[in-house]
Steps between C-alpha positions, in 0.01 A plus 500: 500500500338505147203716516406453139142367484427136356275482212197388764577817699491732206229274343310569867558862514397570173143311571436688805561886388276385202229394782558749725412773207233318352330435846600690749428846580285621279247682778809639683491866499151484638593191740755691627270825524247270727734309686291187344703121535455410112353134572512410152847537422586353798294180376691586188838439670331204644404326174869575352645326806696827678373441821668154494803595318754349833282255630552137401339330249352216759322840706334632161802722426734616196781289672720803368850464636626833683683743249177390227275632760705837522522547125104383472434794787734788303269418152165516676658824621561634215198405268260605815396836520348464828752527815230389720392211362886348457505670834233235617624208349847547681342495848314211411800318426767652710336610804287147486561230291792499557545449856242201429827321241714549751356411848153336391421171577421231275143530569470937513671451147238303364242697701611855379729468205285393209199732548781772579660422208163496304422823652153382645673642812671820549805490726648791740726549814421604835745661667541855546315650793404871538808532819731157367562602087898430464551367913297188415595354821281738712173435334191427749342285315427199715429103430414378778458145516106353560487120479619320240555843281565910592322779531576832344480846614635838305524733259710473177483822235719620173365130385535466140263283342314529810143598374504207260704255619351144598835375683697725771863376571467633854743591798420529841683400855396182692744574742528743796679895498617667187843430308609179526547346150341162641158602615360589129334243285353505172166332411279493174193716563226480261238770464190281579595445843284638788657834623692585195377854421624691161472837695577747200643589238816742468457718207915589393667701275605230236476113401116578583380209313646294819265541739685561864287477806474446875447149658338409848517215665238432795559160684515307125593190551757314329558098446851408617492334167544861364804568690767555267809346556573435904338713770757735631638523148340806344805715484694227279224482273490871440846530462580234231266649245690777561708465155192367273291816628775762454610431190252296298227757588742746294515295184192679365662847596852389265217450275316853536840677436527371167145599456539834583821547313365359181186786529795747622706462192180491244386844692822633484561421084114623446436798701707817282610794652700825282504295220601171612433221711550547896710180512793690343502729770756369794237579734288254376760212392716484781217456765358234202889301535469538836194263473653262309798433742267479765274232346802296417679499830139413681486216236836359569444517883164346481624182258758440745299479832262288238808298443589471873144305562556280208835345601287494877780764634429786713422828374457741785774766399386535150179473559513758783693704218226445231227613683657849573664506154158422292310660730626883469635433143069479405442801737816700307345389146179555557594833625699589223275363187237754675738764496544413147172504405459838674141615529371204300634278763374665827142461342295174528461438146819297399556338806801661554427596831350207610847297440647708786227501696526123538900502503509686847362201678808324407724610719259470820359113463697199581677685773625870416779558321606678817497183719608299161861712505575459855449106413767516243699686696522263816523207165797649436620511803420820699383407814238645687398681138094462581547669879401782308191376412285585179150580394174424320220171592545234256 
């Protein structure tokens, strides 16, 4: 494997960070303070074709192949300042468009792909429930089916995108009892239907420029043309996004490291202490190496599952790996420029403090990193590794 980048990639990357500084972010400190979606950069990303970036050219997409997409994600990353909004654009993609590519049919691509891709609408996923978050097969949410369409009933929460998004990949059983993989199916839900209600709106601790909320759903009925994929199915179609969500919804985080590290080092050569610069103190340097290793390992595992998808092989394992990897390798960074930064990083001024505030969301969405180790564990061969059972609503 040659992970080298071609002179499009690099050509690419360097295009983006010089968009994503120029145009994005610029209101984030007080976006972040509000918990306000920033609608304008998002129309921003739009107009520069990120919310596209895997979709085909023929559905109003970048038509970028797999390990482009990655490297396209890590730059936007790294020139955004604002989590949230990168945040955002990965649940559009991952937790909806996505599932459209790969189980869509010819006519819900052409529906839902171009104005998805051109931003007009704002995709999300609606799983979690607030008692099914990790055991998605015990949701209660019901489609039950009404003439020629269904009928849903339920409640879906922790919805990212929620209180903006337009389109709701949506999960629900059309089948009797709890916990049998065949009796979920998925269906596109849009938010103008009758009965869809935006309840509220979660306020969180970080990424608040994503807006998370609560979704109802009170007898809305749903064409059978919006089924997605076969009826019965639902569990198949959650499952084999499974790689694309947990490891190209990182990309951005590979990204965030390098961010942080580059401010880390420039603090850390600037700020003086007794005479000298703090970076010659071991305290400070080794904790900076430490940073460094970190971002290149992530890297490395994230090019490979990007690799994986290219050649159209699985990438399960290391994309199980990558999300717990990346995922605590931001949280450990971010922790660790802030310690850096000592009291100028706890305050809001910098934005210190706001990187780790968004990091320790990481390790919860997508599935826990709890749930994501017993995974690898019975991928390796342990058997009976998730008995134990793990933590945390999607």
């Amino acid at each position: 494997m040659d992970f080298e980048l071609t002179d499009e990639q690099r050509r690419l990357r360097k295009e983006i960070v010089a968009f994503a500084r120029a145009e994005l972010g610029r209101d984030v400190a007080e976006d972040d303070r509000t918990g306000r979606f920033p609608r304008e950069d998002w129309n921003r990303c739009a107009e520069f074709g990120v919310l596209g970036w895997p979709v085909p050219r023929e559905y109003g997409g970048g038509g970028l192949d797999p390990l482009t997409t990655m490297i396209a994600l890590e730059a936007l990353g790294y020139g955004c300042r604002d989590n949230g909004l990168v945040f955002a654009v990965n649940n559009h993609l991952w937790a909806c468009v996505v599932h459209l590519l790969l189980h869509g049919t010819e006519e819900q691509k052409r529906r839902f792909l171009p104005p998805l891709s051109a931003g007009t609408l704002v995709g999300a996923h609606a799983l979690s429930e607030p008692e099914a978050g990790t055991d998605i097969l015990s949701m209660s949410t019901t489609a039950v089916r009404d003439g020629d369409g269904y009928r849903l009933h339920g409640t879906k929460c922790f919805i990212s995108n929620g209180p903006v998004a337009d389109v709701f990949v949506t999960f629900a059983r059309t089948g009797d009892g709890v916990g049998t993989q065949n009796r979920l199916s998925a269906f596109v839900v849009t938010a103008d239907m009758p009965g869809v209600v935006k309840k509220r709106e979660l306020p969180k601790m970080g990424l608040r420029t994503t807006p998370m909320g609560v979704l109802e759903f009170d007898g809305t009925p749903v064409p059978a043309a919006n089924l997605l994929g076969r009826e019965g199915a639902g569990y198949q179609v959650f499952t084999s996004a499974i790689e694309w969500e947990r490891s190209f919804m990182f990309a951005a985080q590979v990204g965030a490291m390098e961010r942080i590290l580059e401010n880390s080092v420039a603090h850390a050569n600037a700020r003086r202490q007794f005479g000298r610069s703090i970076g010659t103190f071991q305290a400070v340097s080794h904790p900076v190496a430490d940073m460094k290793i970190r971002l290149e390992l992530a890297r490395n595992l994230l090019y490979k599952v990007g690799w994986l998808k290219r050649e159209g092989r699985m990438a399960l394992v290391e994309a199980t790996m990558a999300k717990i990897f990346i995922s605590e390798s931001l949280v450990q960074t971010a922790q660790a420029s802030m310690d850096l930064h000592g009291a100028r990083g706890y305050v809001a001024d910098d934005g210190v403090e706001r990187e780790l505030r968004d990091a320790l969301a990481g390790p919860i969405y997508a599935g826990t990193n709890a749930v994501q180790r017993g995974i690898l564990a019975e991928l390796v061969g342990v058997r009976g590794a998730l008995s134990g059972g793990g933590g945390g609503s999607r």
